[in-house]
C-alpha positions, 0 to 999 in steps of 0.5 A: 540573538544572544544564546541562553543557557539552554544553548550552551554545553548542552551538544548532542552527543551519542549518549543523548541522540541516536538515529530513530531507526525501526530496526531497532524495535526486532532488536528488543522484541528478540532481548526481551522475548527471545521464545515468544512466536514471532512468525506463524506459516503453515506449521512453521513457529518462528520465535523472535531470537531466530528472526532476528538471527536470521535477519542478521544473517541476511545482512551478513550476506548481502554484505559479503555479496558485495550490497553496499549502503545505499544499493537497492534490493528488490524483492518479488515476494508474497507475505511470507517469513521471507519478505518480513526478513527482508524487512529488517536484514536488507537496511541492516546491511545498509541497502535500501528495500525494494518490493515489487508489486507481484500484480505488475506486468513485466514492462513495468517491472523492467522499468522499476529494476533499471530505474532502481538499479537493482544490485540483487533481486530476490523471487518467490517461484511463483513469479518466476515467469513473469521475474525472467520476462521483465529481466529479458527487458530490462538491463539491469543484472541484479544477483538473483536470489531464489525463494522456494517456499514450502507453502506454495505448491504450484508452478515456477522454475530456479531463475539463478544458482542461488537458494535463498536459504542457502545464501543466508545460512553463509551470514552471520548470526551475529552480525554486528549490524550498525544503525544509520549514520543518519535517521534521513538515511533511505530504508525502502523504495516504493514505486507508485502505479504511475499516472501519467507516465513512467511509475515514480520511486518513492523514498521512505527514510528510517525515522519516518519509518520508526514514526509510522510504525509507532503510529499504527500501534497507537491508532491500532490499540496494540499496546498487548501482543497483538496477533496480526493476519497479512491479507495487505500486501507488504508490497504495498507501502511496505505493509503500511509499516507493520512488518516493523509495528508489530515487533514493537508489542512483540506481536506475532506475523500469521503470513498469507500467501492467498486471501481465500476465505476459508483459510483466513477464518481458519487461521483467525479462529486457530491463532486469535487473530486481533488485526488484519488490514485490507481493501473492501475486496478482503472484506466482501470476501469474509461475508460471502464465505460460505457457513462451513468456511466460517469459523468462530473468532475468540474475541472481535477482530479490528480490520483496517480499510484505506481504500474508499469507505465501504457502505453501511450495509458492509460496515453493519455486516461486518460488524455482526460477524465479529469485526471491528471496520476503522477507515484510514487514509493516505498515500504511497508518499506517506508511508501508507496510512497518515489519516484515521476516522477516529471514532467519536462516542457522541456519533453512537447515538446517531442513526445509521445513515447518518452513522454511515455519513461520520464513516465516509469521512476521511477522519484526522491526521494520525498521532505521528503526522504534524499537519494535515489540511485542505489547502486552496493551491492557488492561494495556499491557504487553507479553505474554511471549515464549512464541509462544503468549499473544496481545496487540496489534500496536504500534509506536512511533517515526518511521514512524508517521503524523502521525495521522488527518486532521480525525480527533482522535478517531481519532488519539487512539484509534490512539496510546492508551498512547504505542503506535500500536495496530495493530488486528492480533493476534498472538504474540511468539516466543523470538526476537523475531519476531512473527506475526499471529494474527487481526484484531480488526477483521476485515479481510481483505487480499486482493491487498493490499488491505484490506477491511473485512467489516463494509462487505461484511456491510452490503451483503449484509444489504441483499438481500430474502431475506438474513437474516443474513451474515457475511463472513470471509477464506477463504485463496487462493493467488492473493490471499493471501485472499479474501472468504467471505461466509456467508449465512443466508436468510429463511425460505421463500426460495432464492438462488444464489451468483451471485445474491448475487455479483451483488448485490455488485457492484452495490454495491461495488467488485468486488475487495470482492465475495465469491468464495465464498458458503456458505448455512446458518443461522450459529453464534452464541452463546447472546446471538446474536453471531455466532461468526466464528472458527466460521465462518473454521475453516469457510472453510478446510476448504471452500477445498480443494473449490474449491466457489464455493457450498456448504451448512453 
């Protein structure tokens, strides 16, 4: 094919393309409003010109440190100013962030810190303990970083020599930070909760990082100052990329280190909180705040949930109190949210079941994302639009990982097709909109976390009078779901709830355990395959008793 004109002398060059990169959004927010309040945590204001400073001196730092591009650090922190410069000077010295879920047990952890090969950790005291325990299995030998924040009062010890706010002070201010030589270069690494085995790392790169970021302002409506309350986890997908979003609107950081009603209702009447993100759990913990723990709100406050839809009498609840409840969907390997239930102004005039039945769904790819589909993975075609027929979750397009970290295997399985496969199933509507209809690998979200039941089923299976378990999510207003494990005994043997509970805990981390545990023999089919669709109808028709133990 002959080139046309537009094809000739018309190259990139660095006055026409620069790499995308989010780093570059604190870089504006601290020219163009150097005073405004960035970060607010406990009494301390931080303005933009000292974030970025200070995100600066950290890259500085970690560069005479000897961190190198490429090279991982990891962080064991809470939402706190510390973990949001880490969002920021970490990739500016060219390393790769690395948050640690601080709801993980030590073996985990050990394996994300020799799987990453952690060139420095950086830890809260609070998770001393639990850092020293993992670091005792694991082989990796990060320089350790210690961060003593003033807003946490209890226990926890120094693991090194180094004081996080000593290290930064030695950085410079003014270090001369350079974007990515490419925008596909890695920003961050996140570890899913694992499934079947050994957790994965998924790899984030700059420009789908900048994407994203950019998304959660458009579906947010955050085109003013927003002032944003972190009950989400950054951990979690790196906040959904809202450390980076909210320098965008030049936006102000509330940190939290705990969810506690009381002091979210204080800090959202005293700041003007405008956005907060979170699992049911955040939600149900704001209506059963107790009349002297509420606050007034200056004005409604929008609250993002991604974990399953939470029912109507929450949603009217919320509602009534002040809040303003839009439902997302994604994954890890989508830089968090990549699906948004956009509201409809023709469903306004609907009754509230079928209102509740709009809000359940799923919704629409987000602005940023290119394709979102249910696809049959047999044929990869996508199913019709009949609300009805199930085919896979995919998406396609820039918010999707680079792929698993020394995982080809993996990655090429998750990318199949030219589709990233999402492993959830579901319907698509008339409409577009999509809704997730089950999983096909069983996992459960429970506070917006994944947990795998295989990992569960396998704990369970290790009890001398368990015979056979199968673990299953049983709904919970509170978590948005929670593990039901049934349990089939050896014969002649007798166990309580607690008592399987209780072995649970001793093998996993607690929010994985069991809530509810029903003793029976388990439905299978005529080769033995457990029957788990059985036993999930089941779990819904017990959750009304409110029972922690029952009989089949």
């Amino acid at each position: 094919m002959t080139a046309s004109a537009y094809d000739r002398d018309l190259d990139r060059n660095p006055a026409n393309f620069q790499p995308l990169t989010p780093l570059t959004f604190l870089a504006r927010a601290a020219a163009v409003f150097p005073d405004r309040v960035a970060i607010i945590h406990g009494g301390l204001r931080r303005t933009y010109r000292d974030f970025y400073a200070r995100s600066r001196r950290l890259a500085s730092a970690l560069e005479k440190a000897g961190v190198g591009k490429g090279e991982t650090v990891s962080v064991m922190l809470a939402n706190t100013p510390a973990m949001l410069e880490c969002h920021y000077g970490v990739p500016m010295a060219g390393a790769v962030l690395n948050t640690l879920n601080t709801r993980l047990d030590a073996p985990i952890l050990a394996f994300t810190l020799d799987h990453a090969e952690a060139k420095a950790l950086i830890v809260d005291r609070e998770y001393s303990g639990l850092i020293r325990e993992a670091l005792a299995q694991c082989k990796s030998r990060p320089l350790l970083i210690d961060y003593d924040d003033p807003e946490y009062n209890g226990p926890g010890e120094r693991l090194g020599s180094i004081d996080y706010e000593d290290f930064i002070l030695a950085g410079d201010p003014e270090y001369d930070w350079s974007p990515p030589g490419d925008e596909w270069d890695a920003i961050s690494l996140n570890y899913t909760s694992g499934t079947t085995g050994d957790p994965k790392g998924v790899v984030y790169h700059h420009r789908g990082a900048y994407l994203l970021a950019m998304g959660n302002i458009l579906t947010g409506d955050m085109g003013r100052r927003p002032v944003y309350l972190w009950t989400l986890p950054m951990f979690h997908c790196n906040g959904w990329c809202f450390p980076w979003s909210i320098s965008v609107a030049a936006g102000a950081h509330v940190c939290l280190r705990q969810v506690r009603a009381g002091h979210m209702y204080e800090l959202m009447a005293e700041h003007g909180v405008t956005h907060l993100c979170g699992a049911p759990i955040v939600m149900s913990t704001l209506l059963n705040a107790g009349d002297a723990e509420k606050k007034p709100l200056k004005e409604t406050v929008r609250f993002f949930t991604a974990a399953a839809p939470p029912p109507q009498a929450v949603l009217a609840a919320m509602k009534e109190a002040g809040f303003e409840v839009t439902h997302l969907y994604g994954l890890t390997e989508t830089y968090g949210p990549a699906a948004v239930n956009e509201w409809q102004e023709r469903w306004d005039g609907l009754d509230d079941t079928a209102q509740a039945q709009m809000k359940a769904r799923q919704g629409v790819r987000y602005n940023v994302l290119e394709e979102l589909e249910v696809i049959d993975p047999e044929t990869m075609r996508p199913v019709p639009r009949d609300g009805q027929t199930m085919g896979e979750v995919m998406f396609r397009g820039n918010i999707v990982m680079k792929g698993y970290l020394k995982n080809p295997s993996a990655s090429e399985k998750a990318f199949h097709g030219g589709w990233f496969h999402s492993g959830d199933l579901g319907v698509m509507h008339p409409d577009g909109y999509i809704q997730l209809k089950d999983r096909s690998k069983d996992i459960i979200i429970s506070g917006g976390e994944n947990i795998s039941s295989i990992e569960v089923e396998d704990v369970l299976f290790k009890h001398p009078k368990v015979s056979a378990a199968a673990v299953v999510a049983a709904p919970d207003d509170k978590w948005g779901e929670t593990p039901c494990a049934f349990v089939e005994l050896k014969e002649g043997e007798t166990a309580t709830a607690d008592e399987i509970v209780s072995w649970s805990r001793k093998h996993l981390a607690h929010f994985k355990c069991p809530r509810h545990v029903v003793f029976g023999p388990l439905p299978k089919t005529s080769t033995g395959k457990i029957q788990k669709y059985v036993l999930r109808n089941k779990a819904r028709e017990l959750w009304p008793s409110g029972a922690s133990a029952a009989t089949l």
